[in-house]
C-alpha positions in Angstrom: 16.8 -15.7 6.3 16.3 -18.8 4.4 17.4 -20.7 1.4 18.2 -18.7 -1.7 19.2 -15.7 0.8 15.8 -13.7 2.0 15.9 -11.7 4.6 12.9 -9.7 5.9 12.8 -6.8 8.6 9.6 -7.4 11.1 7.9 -4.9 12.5 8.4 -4.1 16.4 5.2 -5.6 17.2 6.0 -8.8 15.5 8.1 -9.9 18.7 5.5 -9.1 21.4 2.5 -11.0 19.5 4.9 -14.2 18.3 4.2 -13.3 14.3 4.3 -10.6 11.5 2.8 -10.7 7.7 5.7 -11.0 5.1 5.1 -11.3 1.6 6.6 -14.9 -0.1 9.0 -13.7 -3.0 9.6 -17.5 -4.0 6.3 -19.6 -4.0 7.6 -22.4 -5.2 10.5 -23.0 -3.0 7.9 -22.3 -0.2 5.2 -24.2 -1.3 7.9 -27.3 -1.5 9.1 -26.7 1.6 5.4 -26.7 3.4 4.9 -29.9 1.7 8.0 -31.5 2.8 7.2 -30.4 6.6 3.8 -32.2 5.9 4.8 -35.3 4.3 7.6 -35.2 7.3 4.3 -35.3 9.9 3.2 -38.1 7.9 5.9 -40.1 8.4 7.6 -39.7 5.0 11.0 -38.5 4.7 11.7 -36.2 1.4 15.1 -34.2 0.6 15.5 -30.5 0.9 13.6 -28.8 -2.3 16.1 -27.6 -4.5 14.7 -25.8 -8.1 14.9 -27.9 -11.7 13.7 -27.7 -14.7 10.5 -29.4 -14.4 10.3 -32.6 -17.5 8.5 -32.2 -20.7 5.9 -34.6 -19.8 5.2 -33.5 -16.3 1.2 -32.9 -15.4 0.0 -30.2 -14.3 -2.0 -31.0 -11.2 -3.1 -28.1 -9.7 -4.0 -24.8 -11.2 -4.8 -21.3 -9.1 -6.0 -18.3 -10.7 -5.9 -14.8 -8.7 -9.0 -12.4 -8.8 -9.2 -10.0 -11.4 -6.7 -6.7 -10.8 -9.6 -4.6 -9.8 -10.7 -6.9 -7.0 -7.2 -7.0 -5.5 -7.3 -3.4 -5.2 -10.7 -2.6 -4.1 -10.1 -5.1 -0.8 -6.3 -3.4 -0.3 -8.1 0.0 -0.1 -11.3 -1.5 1.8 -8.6 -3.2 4.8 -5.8 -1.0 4.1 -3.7 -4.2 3.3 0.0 -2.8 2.7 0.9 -5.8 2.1 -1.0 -6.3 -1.0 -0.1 -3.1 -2.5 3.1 -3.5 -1.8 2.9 -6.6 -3.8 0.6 -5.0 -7.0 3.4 -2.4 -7.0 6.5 -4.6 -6.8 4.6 -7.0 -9.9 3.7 -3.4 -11.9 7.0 -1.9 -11.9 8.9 -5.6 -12.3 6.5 -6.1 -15.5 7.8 -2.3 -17.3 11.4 -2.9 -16.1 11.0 -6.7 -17.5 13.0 -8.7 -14.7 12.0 -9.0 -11.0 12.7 -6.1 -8.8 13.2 -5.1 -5.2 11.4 -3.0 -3.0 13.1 -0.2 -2.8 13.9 -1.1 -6.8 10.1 -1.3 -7.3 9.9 2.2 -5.8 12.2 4.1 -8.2 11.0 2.0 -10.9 7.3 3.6 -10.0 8.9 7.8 -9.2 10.7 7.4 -12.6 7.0 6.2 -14.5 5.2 9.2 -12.5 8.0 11.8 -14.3 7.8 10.5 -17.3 4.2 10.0 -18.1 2.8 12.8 -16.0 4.7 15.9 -17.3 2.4 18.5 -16.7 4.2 18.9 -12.8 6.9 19.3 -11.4 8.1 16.2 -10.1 11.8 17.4 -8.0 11.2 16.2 -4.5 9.3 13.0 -5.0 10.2 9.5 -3.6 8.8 6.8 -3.2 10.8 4.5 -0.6 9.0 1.4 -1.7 5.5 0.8 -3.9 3.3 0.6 -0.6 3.8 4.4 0.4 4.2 3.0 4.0 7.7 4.2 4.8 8.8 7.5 6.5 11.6 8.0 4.0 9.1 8.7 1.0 7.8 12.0 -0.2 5.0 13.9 -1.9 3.9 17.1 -2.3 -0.1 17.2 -2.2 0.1 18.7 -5.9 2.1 16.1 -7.2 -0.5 13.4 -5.6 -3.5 15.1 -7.5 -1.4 14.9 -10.5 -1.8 10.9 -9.4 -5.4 11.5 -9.0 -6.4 13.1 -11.9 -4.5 10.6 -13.7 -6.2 7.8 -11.8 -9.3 9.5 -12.5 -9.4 8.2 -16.7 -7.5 4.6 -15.6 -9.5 1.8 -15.7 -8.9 -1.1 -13.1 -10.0 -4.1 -14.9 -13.2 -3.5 -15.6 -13.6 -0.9 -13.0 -13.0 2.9 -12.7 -10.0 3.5 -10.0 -12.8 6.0 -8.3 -15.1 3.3 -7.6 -12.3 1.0 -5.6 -12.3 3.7 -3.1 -13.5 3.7 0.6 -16.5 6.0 0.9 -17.1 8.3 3.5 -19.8 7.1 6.1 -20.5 4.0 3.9 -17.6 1.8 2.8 -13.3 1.1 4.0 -11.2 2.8 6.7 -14.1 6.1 5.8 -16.9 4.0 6.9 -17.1 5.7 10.3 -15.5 9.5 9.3 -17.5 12.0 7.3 -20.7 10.4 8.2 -22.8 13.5 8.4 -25.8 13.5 6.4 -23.7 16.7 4.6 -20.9 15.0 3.6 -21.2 10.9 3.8 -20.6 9.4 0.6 -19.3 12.7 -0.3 -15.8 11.7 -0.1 -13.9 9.0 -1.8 -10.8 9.0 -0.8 -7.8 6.9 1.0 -6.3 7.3 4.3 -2.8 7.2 5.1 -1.1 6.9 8.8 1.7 6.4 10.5 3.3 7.9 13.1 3.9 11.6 13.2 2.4 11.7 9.5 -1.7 11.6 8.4 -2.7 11.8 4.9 -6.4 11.8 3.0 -5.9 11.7 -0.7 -8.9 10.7 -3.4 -11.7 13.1 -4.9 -14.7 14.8 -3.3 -18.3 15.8 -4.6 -18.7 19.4 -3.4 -22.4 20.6 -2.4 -22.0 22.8 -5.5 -21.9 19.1 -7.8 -18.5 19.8 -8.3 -15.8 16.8 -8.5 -12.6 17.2 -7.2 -9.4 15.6 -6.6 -7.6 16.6 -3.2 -4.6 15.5 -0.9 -3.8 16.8 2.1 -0.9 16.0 4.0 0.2 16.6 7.7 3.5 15.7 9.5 6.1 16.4 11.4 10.0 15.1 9.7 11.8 15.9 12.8 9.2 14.3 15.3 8.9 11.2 13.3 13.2 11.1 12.5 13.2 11.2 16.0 10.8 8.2 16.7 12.6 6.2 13.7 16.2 6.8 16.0 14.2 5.5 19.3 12.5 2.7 17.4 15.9 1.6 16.1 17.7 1.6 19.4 14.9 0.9 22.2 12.5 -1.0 19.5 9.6 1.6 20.3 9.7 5.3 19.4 7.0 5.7 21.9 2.7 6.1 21.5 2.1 9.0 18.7 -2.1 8.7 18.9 -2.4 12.2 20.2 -1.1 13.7 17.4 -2.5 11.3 14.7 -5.8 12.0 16.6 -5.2 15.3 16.4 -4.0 15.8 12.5 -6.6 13.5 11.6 -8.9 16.1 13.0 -7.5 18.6 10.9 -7.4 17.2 7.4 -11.4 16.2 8.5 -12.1 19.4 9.3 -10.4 21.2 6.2 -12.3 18.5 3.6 -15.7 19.5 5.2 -14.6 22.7 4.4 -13.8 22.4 1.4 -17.4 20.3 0.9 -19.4 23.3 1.7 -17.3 26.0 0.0 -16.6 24.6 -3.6 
């Protein structure tokens, strides 16, 4: 925890390699803090940041713009960054709620959009946990993911389509090495999704008839991953699950070749 009252939960495998990415909610009080630990190397001795209202007259030294939207999005899909997206969706659903939000806050915020501006589906059943997707507590059915799809099909990022941010089979991302035959590389665009006991491949696919579709497919196991979540939480590891990631990974490949050939 620190000042102001933040606390964040690391992942098990923050312990063994001394560090774990966290996302800073306040950057100011950081950014004042830093610099007091640096002027304190110097020599120079300043008091513990505490927030004011800054004077009428004070200069603006320094002034950092982002990249554009769409380039934020294209490298969290390229790395699989959770951490950014986690971050786009917290600062999306704070923006339509107009004050700042949790995580979990962000996460309703986002289901409650989906329900509301996507009304051709059923929508009973879906959670979202947090804004990242990366949490075993969230849910989707496949058909309410293409609902996503086709949505994000006509959604401009910036001044890019949401299709073209995409990794690519056999070319671009986490597909640059997966649906590299000469039948179905760039084929497939399309994101991955894993964690343990759960594999996911959601995005749109360009069938050998010229079609375009959107697609998700989805496999896990609740019980098997409940049952990892209960060993993680009182050993701190639920155990090695790359057998069966291998192994539903293999699946949802298999199936979107299939589906390659056939539509």
């Amino acid at each position: 925890s620190v000042p102001g009252g933040e606390k964040w939960r690391l992942s098990p495998g923050g312990a063994r390699q001394g560090w774990d990415w966290v996302p800073v909610k306040n950057p100011g009080q950081y950014t004042a803090t830093v610099f007091r630990r640096f002027a304190k190397d110097l020599g120079m001795e300043l008091p513990i940041p505490a927030p004011r209202q800054a004077p009428a007259d004070a200069a603006n030294l320094v002034e950092h713009h982002s990249p554009f939207l769409s380039t934020l999005v294209d490298k969290a899909l390229e790395f699989s960054n959770n951490l950014w997206t986690e971050l786009i969706g917290m600062t999306a659903a704070s923006r339509a709620a107009g004050g700042p939000l949790t995580s979990a806050q962000a996460g309703e915020g986002l289901s409650r959009w989906y329900a509301q501006n996507l009304p051709n589906i059923d929508w009973n059943g879906f959670h979202l946990a947090n804004s990242s997707g990366l949490a075993s507590a969230s849910r989707s059915t496949p058909a309410q993911m293409v609902e996503i799809l086709k949505f994000g099909e006509r959604t401009e990022v910036g001044e890019k389509m949401y299709l073209s941010l995409l990794p690519i089979s056999g070319w671009k991302g986490t597909l640059h090495n997966k649906l590299n035959s000469p039948s179905t590389a760039l084929r497939v665009w399309a994101k991955t999704g894993t964690i343990n006991y759960g594999k996911a491949l959601a995005g749109y696919l360009f069938s050998a008839n010229g079609r375009r579709l959107a697609f998700a497919a989805f496999v896990s196991d609740i019980d098997k991953r409940r049952q990892f979540d209960q060993a993680r939480l009182m050993h701190g590891s639920g155990g090695m699950t790359t057998g069966w990631n291998g192994r539903a990974g293999g699946l949802i490949y298999a199936l979107v070749e299939n589906w390659i050939r056939r539509e």
